[in-house]
C-alpha positions as CSV (number, residue, x, y, z in Angstrom):
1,X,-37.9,48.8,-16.5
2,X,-35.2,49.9,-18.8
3,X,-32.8,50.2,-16.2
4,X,-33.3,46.9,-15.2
5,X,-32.6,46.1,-18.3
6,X,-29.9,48.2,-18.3
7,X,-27.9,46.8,-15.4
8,X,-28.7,43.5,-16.7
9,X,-26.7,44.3,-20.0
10,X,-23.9,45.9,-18.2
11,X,-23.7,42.5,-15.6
12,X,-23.7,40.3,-18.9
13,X,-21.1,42.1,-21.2
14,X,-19.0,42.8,-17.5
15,X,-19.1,39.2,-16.9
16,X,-18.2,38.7,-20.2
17,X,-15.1,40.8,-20.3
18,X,-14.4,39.5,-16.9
19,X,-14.2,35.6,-18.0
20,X,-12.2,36.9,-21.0
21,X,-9.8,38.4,-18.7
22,X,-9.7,35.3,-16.4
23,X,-8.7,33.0,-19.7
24,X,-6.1,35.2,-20.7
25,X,-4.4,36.0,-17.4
26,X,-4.7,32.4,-15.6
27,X,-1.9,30.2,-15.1
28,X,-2.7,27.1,-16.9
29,X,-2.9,26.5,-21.0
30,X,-6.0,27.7,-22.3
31,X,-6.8,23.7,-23.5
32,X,-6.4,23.0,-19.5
33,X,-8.3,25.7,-18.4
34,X,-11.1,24.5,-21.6
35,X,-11.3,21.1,-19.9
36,X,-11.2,21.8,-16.2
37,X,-14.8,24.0,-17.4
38,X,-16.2,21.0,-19.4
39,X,-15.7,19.0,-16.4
40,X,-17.1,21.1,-14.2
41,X,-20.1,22.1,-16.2
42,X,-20.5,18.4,-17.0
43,X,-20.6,17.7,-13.1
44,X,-23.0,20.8,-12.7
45,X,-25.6,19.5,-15.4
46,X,-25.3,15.7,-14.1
47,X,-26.0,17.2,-10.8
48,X,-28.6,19.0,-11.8
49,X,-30.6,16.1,-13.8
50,X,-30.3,13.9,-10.7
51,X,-31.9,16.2,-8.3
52,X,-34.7,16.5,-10.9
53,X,-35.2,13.0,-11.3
54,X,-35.5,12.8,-7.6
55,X,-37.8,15.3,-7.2
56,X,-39.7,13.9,-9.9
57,X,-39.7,10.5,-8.1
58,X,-40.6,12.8,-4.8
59,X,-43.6,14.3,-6.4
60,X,-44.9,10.9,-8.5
61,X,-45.4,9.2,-5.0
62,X,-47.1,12.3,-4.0
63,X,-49.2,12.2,-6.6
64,X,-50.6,8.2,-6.3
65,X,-50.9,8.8,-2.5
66,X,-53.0,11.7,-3.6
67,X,-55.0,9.7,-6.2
68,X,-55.5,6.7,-3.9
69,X,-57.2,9.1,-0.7
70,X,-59.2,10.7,-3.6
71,X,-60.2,7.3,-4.8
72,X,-60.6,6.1,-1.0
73,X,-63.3,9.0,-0.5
């Protein structure tokens, strides 16, 4: 267990360093580079919250089809 936990410290504080290293070595402005992440993570989490509202629509149908053969029975 506590090298799990080990390895997951050392992928954390390597990923860490490693986005550091990215910032200060890319190309573009670091404001550029801020922005083109929000806008990505902001694509990501929108993403995200529509799957889950489909999925919730998916399983609410489920669910009354369920409830009507149960109350069919």
């Amino acid at each position: 267990m506590r090298k799990v936990f080990n390895f997951a410290l050392g992928l954390f504080f390597g990923g860490l360093i490693g986005a550091a290293a990215a910032l200060l070595l890319a190309p573009q402005p670091g404001e550029e580079i801020v922005r083109t992440i929000r806008e990505r993570l902001q694509a990501i989490v929108d993403e995200a919250r529509h799957a889950a509202a489909e999925r919730r629509a998916e399983l609410e149908a489920q669910f009354i089809a369920a409830r009507q053969v149960k109350m069919e029975k």
